[in-house]
C-alpha positions in Angstrom: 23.3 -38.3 -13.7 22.5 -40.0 -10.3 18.7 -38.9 -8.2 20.7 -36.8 -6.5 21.8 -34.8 -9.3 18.6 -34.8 -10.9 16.6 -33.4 -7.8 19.1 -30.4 -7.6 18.8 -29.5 -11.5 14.8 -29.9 -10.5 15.0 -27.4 -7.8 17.2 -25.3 -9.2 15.5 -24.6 -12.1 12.1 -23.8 -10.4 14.2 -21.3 -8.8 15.2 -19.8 -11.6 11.0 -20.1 -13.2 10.2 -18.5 -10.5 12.4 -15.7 -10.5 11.5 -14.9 -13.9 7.7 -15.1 -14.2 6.4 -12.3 -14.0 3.7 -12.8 -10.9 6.6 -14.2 -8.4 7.6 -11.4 -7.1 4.5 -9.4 -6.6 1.3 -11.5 -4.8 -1.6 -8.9 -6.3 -1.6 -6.9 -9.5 -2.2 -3.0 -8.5 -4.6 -2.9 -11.6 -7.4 -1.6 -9.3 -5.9 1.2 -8.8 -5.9 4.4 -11.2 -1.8 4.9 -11.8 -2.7 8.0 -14.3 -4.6 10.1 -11.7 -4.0 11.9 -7.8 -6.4 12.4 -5.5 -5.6 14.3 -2.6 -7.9 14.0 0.5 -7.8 16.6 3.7 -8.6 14.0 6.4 -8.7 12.6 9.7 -7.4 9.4 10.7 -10.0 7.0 11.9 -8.2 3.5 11.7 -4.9 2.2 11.7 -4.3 -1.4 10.3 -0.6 -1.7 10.9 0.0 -5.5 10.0 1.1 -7.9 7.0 0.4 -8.0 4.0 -0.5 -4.3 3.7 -1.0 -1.7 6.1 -4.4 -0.2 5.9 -5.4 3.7 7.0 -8.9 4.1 7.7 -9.7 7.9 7.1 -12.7 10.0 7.1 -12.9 13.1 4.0 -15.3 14.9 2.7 -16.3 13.8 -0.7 -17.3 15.7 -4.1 -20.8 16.5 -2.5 -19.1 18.0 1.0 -20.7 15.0 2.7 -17.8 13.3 5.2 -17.2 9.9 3.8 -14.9 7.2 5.0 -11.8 6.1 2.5 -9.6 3.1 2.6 -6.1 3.5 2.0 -4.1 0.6 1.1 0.2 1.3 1.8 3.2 -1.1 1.3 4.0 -3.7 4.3 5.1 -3.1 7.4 8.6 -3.7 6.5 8.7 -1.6 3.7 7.2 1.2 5.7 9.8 0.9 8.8 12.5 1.2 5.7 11.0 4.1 5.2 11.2 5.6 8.4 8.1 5.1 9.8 7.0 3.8 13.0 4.0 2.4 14.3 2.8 5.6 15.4 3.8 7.7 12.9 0.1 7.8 11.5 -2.4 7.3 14.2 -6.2 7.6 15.1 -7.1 11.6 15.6 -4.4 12.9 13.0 -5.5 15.4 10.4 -3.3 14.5 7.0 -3.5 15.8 3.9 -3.2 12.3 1.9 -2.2 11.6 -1.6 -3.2 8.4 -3.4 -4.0 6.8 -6.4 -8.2 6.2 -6.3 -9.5 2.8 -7.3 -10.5 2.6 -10.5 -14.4 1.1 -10.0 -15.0 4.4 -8.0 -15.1 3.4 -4.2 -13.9 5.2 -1.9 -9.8 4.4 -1.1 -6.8 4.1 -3.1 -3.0 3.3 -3.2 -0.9 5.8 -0.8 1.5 7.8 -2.4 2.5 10.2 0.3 0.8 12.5 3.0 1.8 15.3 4.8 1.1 15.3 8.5 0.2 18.0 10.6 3.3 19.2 11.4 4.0 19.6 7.7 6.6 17.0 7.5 5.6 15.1 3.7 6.3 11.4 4.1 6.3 8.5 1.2 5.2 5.2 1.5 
């Protein structure tokens, strides 16, 4: 087998490792996150991150006390969001949702969106 040879069986087999362990497809485990429990927060849209990795919704709820609290929601990329049908304005600063999400597990205040429904009663997904 000549160099040239070689460096393509290289290649092509850390192609294939790396489509087969299991941390190359995703960059972040979702451990934090509590995948056996919803929380749903009535809220009102403080902050929108719209960029890469992750968009980011900044929202202000009142917590188990009745005390308004601010929450950090962590979606799916930008792209994954657009496939989805949203737009960039879709969620924005001033809107009242009724959010769903999965809460972090150490007790802080956010979670993992699952889905909200917006004022005019139309339930999206993320």
């Amino acid at each position: 087998m000549n160099r040239r040879h070689t460096l393509w069986a290289a290649v092509l087999l850390a192609g294939v490792s790396l489509v087969t362990s299991d941390g190359a497809w995703a960059h972040h485990s979702f451990a934090l996150f509590d995948k056996h429990r919803m929380v749903t927060l009535q809220a009102s849209v403080r902050k929108v991150q719209w960029s890469n990795p992750h968009v980011y919704l900044f929202v202000e709820a009142q917590d188990g006390t009745g005390k308004p609290k601010e929450y950090t929601v962590e979606c799916t990329s930008v792209v994954d969001l657009t496939r989805s049908g949203w737009k960039r304005d879709t969620i924005k600063p001033g809107d009242r949702v009724t959010i769903e999400m999965y809460p972090l597990r150490d007790g802080a205040l956010g979670g993992l969106f699952d889905s909200a429904i917006l004022a005019n009663g139309k339930k999206i997904k993320g």
